[in-house]
FIVO-611664 format. One record per residue: x, y, z of N, C-alpha, C, CB in turn; residue in one letter. Coordinates in steps of 0.05 Angstrom, whole numbers, plus 5000, padded with zeros to 4 digits. Each point is the difference from the previous one (the first is absolute). Glycine has a CB too. Layout:
REM FIVO-611664
XYZXYZXYZXYZA...
//
This chain:
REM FIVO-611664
089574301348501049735008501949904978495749905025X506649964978501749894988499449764985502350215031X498049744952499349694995502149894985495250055000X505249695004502349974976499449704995504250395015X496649594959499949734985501649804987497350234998X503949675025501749934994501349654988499450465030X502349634956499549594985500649795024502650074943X496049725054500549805026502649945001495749784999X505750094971502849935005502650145002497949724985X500850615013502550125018499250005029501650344963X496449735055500149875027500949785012497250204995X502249484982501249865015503950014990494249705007X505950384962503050005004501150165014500349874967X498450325049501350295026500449745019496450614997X501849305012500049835025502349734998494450165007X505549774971501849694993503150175005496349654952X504250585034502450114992501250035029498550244953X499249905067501449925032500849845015498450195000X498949544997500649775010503149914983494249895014X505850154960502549864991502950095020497649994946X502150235061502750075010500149875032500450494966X497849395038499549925027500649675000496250425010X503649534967500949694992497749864997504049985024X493250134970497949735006498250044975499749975057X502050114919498149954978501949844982496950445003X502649295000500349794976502449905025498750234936X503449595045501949885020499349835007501650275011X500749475012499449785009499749955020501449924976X498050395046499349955025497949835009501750365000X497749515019498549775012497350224995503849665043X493650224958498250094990498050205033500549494949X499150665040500150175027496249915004505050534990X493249485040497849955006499150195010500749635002X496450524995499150175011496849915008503650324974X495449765054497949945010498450224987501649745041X496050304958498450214983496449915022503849974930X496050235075497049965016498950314982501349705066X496250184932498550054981496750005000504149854986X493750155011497549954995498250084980500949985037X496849894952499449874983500749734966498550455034X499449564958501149784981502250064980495549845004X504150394981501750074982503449925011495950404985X504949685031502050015013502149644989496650425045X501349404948501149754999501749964966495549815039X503150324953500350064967503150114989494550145002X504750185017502550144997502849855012496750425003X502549485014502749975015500449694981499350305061X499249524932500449764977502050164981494749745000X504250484988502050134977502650125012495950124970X504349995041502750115016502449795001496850275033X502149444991501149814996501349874974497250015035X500449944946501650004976501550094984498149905007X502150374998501850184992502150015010497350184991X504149725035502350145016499949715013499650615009X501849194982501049735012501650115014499649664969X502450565044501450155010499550005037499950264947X497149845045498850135026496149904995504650545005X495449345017497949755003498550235019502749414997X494250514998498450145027497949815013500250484977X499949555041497849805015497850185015503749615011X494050454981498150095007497749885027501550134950X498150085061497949975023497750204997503649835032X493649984961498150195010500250105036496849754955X502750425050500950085037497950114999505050095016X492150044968497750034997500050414997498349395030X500350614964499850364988499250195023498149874950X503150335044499450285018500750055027496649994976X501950065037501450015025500849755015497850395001X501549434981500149615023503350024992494249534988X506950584986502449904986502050175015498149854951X501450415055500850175017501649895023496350244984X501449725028499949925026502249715009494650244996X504349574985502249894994503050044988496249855003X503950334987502450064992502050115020497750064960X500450085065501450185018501849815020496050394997X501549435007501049745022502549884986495049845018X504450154955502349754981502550155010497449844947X503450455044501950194997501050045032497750244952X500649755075500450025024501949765013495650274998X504349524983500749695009502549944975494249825023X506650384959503050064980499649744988504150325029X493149634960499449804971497650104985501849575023X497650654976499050094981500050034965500150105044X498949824933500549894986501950164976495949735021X504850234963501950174984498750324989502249484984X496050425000498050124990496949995006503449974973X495350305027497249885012498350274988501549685053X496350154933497650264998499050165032497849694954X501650625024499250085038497550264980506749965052X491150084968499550214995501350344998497449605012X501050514968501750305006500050105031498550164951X499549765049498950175025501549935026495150024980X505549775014501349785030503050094998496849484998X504650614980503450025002501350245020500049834948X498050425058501050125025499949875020499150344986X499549505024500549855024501549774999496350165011X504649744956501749745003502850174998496649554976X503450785013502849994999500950165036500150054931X498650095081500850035028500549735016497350434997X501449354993500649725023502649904985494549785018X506450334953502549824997500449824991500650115024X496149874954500049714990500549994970496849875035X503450434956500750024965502850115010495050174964X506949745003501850104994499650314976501649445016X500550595004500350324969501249884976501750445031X498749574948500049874977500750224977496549635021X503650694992501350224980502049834979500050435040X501449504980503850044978499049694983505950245045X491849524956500549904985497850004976503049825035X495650414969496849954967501450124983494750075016X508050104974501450154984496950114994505249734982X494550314993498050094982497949935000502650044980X495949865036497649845007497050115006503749755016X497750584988497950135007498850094970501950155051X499249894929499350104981497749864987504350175000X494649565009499349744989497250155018504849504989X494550735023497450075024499850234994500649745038X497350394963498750284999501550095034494149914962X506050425029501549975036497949985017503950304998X493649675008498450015015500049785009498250314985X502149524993500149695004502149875019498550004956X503650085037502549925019501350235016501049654966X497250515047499250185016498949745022498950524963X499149335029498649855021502049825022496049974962X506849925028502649885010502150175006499049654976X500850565018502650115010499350315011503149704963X499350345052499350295022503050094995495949865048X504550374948502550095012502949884986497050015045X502449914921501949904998501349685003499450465008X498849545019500049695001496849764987503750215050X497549484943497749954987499549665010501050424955X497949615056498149695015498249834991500150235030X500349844937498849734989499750184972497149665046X502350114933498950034977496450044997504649714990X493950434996497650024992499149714990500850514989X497749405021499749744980497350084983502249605036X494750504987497750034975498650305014498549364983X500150675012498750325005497349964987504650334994X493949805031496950125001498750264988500849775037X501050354947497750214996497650075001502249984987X496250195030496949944999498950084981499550025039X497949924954498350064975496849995019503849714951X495550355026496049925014498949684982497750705003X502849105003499949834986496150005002506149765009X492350164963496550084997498549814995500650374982X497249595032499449894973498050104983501349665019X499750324953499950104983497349874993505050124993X494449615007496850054989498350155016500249604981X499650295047497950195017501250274997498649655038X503350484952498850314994498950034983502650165014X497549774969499849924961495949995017506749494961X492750415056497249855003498550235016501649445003X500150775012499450125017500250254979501249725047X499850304946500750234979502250255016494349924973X507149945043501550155014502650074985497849805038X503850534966502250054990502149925020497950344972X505249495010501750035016501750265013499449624978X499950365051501750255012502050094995498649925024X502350274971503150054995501650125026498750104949X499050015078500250235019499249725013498950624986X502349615048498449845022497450185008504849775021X495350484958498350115007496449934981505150345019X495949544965499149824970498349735018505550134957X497649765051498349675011497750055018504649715003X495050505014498350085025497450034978503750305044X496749834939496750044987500349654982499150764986X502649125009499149824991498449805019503550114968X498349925053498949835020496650035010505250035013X493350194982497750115009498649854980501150465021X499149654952499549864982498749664995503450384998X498949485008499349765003498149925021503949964981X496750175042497049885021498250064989501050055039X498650164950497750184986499249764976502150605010X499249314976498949834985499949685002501050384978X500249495049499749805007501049925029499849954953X497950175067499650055026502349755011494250234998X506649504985501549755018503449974998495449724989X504550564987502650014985501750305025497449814931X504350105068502350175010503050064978498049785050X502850484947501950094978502749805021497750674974X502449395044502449865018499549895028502850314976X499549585033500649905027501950205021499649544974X499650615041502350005019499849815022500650454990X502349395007501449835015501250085031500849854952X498150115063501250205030502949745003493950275039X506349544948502749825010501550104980498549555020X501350574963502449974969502350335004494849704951X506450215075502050234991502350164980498549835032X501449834949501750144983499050174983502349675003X494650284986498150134986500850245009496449684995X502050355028499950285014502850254994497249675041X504650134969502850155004500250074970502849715044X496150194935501050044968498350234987501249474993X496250555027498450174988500550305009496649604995X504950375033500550255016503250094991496549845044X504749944943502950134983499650104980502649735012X495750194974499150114978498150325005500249444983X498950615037499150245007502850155015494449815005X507850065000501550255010501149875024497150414981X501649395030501549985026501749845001497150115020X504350035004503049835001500049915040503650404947X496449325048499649875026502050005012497149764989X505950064999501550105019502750114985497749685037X504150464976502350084995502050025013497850144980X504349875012503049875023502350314982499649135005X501650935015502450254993501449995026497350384966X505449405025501950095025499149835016500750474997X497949304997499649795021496750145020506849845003X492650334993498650125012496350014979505650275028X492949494985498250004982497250245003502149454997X496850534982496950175007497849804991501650524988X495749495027497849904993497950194997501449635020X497950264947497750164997496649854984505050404996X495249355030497449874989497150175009502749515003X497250734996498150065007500050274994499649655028X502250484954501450194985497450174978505349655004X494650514993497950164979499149854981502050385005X500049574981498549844978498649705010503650234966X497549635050499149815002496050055020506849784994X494550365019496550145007498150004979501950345027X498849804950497750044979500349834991499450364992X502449385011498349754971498349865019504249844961X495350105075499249965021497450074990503950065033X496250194971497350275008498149914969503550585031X498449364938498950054990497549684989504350484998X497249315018499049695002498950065019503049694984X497150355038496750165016497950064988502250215022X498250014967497550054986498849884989501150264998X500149584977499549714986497749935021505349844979X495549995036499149755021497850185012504849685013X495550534998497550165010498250034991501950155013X498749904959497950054977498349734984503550414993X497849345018498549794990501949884983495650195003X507150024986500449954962501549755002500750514976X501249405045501749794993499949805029503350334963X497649445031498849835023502150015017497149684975X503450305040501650055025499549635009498750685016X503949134973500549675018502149934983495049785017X507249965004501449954989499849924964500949935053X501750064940499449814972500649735004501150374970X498549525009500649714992499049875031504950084959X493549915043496949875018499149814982497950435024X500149384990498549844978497550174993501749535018X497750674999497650235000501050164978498450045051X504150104947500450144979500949924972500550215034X500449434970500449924977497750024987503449745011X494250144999497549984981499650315001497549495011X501850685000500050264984500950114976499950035035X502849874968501550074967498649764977505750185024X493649544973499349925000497350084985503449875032X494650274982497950094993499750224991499049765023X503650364972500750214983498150305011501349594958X500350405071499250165024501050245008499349635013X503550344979502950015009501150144968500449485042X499850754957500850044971503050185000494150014982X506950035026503050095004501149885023499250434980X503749505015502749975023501950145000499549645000X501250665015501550204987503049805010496350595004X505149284984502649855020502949964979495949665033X505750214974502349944989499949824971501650045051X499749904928499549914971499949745005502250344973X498249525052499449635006496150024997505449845050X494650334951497349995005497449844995502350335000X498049654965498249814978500449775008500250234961X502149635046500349645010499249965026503949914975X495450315046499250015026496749954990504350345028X494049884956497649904998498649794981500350405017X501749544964500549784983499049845012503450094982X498749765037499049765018498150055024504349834988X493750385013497949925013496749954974503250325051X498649874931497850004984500049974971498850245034X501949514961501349894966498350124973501349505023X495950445001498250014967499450304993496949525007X504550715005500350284990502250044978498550155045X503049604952502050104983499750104976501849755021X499650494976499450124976498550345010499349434973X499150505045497750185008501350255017496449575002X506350395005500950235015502550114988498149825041X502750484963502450184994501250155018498350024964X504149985026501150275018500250274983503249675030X496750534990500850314996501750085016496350124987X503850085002502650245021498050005019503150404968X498249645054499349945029498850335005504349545017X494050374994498750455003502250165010494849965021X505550294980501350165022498450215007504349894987X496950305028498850215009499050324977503049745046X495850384943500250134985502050315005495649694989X505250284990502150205007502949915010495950265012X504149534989502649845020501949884984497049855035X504250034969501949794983498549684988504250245036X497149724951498049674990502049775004496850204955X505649845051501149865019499149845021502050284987X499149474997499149715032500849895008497949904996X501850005035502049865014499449645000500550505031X501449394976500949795003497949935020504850064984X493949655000499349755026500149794995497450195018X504449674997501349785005502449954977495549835023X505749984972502649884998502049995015498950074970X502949805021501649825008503050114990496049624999X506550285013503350034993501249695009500650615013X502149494971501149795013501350135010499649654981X501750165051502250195010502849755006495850445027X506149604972501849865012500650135033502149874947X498549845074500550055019501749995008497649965002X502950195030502849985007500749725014500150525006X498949274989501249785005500649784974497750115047X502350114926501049874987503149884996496150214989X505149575002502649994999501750144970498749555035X499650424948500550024978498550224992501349584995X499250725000498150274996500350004969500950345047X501749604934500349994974497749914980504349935017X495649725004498949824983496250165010505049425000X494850645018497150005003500350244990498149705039X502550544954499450214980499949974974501550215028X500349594966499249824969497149865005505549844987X493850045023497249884999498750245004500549535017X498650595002498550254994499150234974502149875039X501050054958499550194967499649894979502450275009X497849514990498449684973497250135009503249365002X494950515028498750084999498150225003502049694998X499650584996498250214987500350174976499450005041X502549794943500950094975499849834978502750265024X497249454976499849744982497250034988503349675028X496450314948497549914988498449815012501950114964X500049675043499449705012498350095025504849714985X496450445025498450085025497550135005503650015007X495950254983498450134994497749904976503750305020X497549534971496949954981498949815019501250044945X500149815072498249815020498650225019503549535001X496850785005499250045016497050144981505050005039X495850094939497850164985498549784996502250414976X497349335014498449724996499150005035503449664952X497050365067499549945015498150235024504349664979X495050555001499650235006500550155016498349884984X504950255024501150045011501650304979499449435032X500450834981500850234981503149975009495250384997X505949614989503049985004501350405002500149364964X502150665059501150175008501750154986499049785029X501950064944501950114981499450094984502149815007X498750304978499050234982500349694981502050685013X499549224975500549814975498149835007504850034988X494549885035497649815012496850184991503749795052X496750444947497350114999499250064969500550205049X501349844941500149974968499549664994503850464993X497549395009498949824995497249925002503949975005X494750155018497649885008497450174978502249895061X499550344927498750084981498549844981502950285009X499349594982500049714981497449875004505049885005X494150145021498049695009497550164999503049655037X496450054971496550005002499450235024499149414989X497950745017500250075025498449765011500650534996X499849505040498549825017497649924983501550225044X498649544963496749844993497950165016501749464997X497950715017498550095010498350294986502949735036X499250344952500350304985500049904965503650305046X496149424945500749904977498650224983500649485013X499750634962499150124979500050385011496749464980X504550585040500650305009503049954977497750125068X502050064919501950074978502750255005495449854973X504150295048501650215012501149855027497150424979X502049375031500549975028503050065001496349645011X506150184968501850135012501750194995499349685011X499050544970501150285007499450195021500349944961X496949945055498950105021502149915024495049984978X506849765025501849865012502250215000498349524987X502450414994502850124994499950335007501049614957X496550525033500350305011500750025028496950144970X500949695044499849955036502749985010495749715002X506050124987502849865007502350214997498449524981X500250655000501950184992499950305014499949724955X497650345058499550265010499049975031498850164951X503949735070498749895030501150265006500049415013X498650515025502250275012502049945009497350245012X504349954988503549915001499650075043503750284928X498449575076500950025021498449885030502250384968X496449405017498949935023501349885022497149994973X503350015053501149895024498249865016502950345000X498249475012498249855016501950045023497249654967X501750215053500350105029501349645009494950525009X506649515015501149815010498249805022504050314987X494349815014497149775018497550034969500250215077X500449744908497650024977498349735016503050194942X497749625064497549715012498250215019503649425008X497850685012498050045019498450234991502749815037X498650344943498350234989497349854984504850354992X495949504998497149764989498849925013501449854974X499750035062497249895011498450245017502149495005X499650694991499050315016497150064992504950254996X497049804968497250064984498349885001501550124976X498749575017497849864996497850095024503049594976X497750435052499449915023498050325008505049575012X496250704980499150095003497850064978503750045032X497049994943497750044979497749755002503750254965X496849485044497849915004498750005015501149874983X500050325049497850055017499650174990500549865035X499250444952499050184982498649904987502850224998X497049584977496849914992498549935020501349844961X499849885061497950005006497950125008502249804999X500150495031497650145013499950284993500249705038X500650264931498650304990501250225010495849844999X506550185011501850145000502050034979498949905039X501650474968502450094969502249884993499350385008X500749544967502649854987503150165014496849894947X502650395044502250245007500049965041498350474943X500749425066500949935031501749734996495550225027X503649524953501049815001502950085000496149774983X504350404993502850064979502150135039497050274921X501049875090501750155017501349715020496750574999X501049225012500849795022502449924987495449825019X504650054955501749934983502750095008496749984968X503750285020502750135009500849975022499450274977X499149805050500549985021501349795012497250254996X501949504990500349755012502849894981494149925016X506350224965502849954982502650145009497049964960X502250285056501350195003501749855033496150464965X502549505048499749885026501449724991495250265020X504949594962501749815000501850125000498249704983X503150394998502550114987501550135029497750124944X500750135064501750025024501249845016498050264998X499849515011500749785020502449824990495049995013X505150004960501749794992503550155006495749774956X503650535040502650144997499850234981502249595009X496650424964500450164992499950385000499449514990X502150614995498650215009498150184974504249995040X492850074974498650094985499050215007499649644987X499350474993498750264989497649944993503750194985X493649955026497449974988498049735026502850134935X
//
């Protein structure tokens, strides 16, 4: 894997040095406005500092609300040619926002911008040369612990998935109410991160001509091998973030979340008075395999094609994923920032209040961030591939039917869009 480290103020002087020839760095042009839709709090901060920085080019922000609601809205905004300049989007969502026509390509204007991202990282925005948004933060997964109840249980941290299975025995064995984990039958990003990380590749596009492979070998055995789990008693099989599973964690029930590095402020705020009490590790893998991990969840920015001004909104974009100003509001705000100069900084800090006095956490971070798998693709119906899953893996818990049949309805029912819509597929 490539990595490179590069100083923040040659990225942004790469990027200013373009805009300058374009006319919109400094000068007495009338002060240019950009709409910016966006979600959560942080977002109010950064864009406060931007503003102050660039009396030039003003932004007016809209929460339009997160994930697929912002999506969805975005599609309608962009269908009706007022869609907003700039707009956060999930990774996962930009093959389907860039076939409807709602991102701009943005190659000829990041000059040097990529260098400021691991390529895996800005692998997640761009295909082919072409590039549909900036990285803004990134999930690497880990096994986030807690660390006293193992410390109490006398349990070792797994390094294997073949490791966590005897840990998991373990713990019933020594506290019949305690479970090592959760499988989630709604959490497809989980899923999809744990089965990229074993090898599978869901979808793929060559020549306009895509393949699906949600139901592909590898993804079978991370299926088959959370089966067993749940068959065996070892891990609880119900949604998360329940008021049933909050108090589980809670009662210190619940002792691993194998998920993305947001993770500690997710159980943070269900469960304050652990702080301190939990850590992260390298996330298990398979033995013998790669230790390479994939991505779950974050965020980009993308400029759209109903922007008027592409200059000025690739200047805001690159303030915010390259400014100190920016990124320390996102690391204070616990938020892993996408840039390599953003992730070094976060070195600097505290870790999560959740993980407080873990003394490695963020070299355990930074390894994660630094060793994903390259080339992940997402597919151009990714929503309906989520209510597929959900829909089929939770009739699988309920009636005790194989995960590895869910994984197959799944495809079927993704595959079957795609045709219907037009595309042409494979698999």
């Amino acid at each position: 894997m490539r990595v490179r480290i590069p100083r923040r103020l040659a990225a942004l002087a790469a990027v200013t040095a373009l805009l300058s020839s374009c006319g919109l760095a400094g000068g007495d042009d009338d002060v240019v406005t950009l709409d910016f839709w966006c979600w959560g709090d942080l977002q109010t901060a950064r864009v406060d500092a931007f503003n102050a920085a660039h009396p030039d080019i003003q932004v007016r922000r809209t929460d339009a609300g997160g994930g697929n609601d912002s999506a969805t809205k975005l599609l309608t905004a962009s269908r009706a040619g007022n869609a907003p300049d700039v707009t956060c989007v999930e990774y996962q969502t930009i093959p389907a926002l860039v076939v409807s026509d709602v991102l701009a390509d943005i190659a000829d204007h990041v000059g040097g911008l990529a260098d400021e991202f691991t390529d895996e990282t800005w692998q997640l925005t761009s295909f082919e040369g072409q590039v549909y948004g900036v990285p803004d933060d990134v999930g690497p997964m880990v096994l986030l612990y807690n660390r006293a109840r193992f410390e109490e249980l006398g349990l070792a941290v797994p390094a294997t998935w073949e490791e966590f299975a005897e840990v998991a025995a373990e713990a019933r064995e020594r506290d019949p109410d305690t479970y090592v984990a959760t499988f989630s039958p709604t959490e497809f990003g989980n899923f999809a991160g744990l089965a990229q990380q074993g090898g599978a590749t869901w979808w793929e596009v060559d020549d306009r001509r895509w393949t699906v492979g949600i139901d592909d070998e590898a993804s079978q055995r991370v299926a088959g091998y959370w089966q067993d789990l749940i068959d065996r008693d070892l891990v609880n099989a119900e949604p998360l973030l329940t008021p049933e599973w909050n108090n589980r964690v809670n009662r210190g029930e619940v002792l691993t979340w194998p998920a993305g590095l947001w993770s500690p402020s997710v159980i943070y705020g269900i469960a304050e008075g652990q702080a301190g009490d939990w850590a992260i590790a390298p996330l298990p893998h398979w033995e013998g395999e790669s230790d390479a991990v994939a991505f779950q969840g974050g965020s980009a920015l993308s400029v759209t094609n109903d922007a008027e001004n592409v200059e000025a909104a690739v200047e805001f974009v690159s303030w915010m994923e390259t400014a100190a100003e920016s990124t320390d509001v996102q690391i204070s705000g616990g938020q892993y920032p996408a840039s390599l100069s953003g992730q070094e900084a976060a070195v600097l800090s505290d870790p999560p209040t959740l993980t407080a006095g873990q003394d490695d956490y963020w070299d355990v971070a930074t390894a994660a961030a630094r060793n994903t798998v390259p080339h992940i693709q997402w597919g151009p119906n990714v929503t309906t591939a989520n209510d597929a899953y959900a829909d089929a893996f939770s009739a699988a818990i309920r009636d005790r039917t194989p995960l590895t049949d869910a994984l197959a309805r799944t495809q079927r029912e993704v595959v079957a869009e795609m045709e219907r819509v037009g595309f042409p597929v494979t698999g």
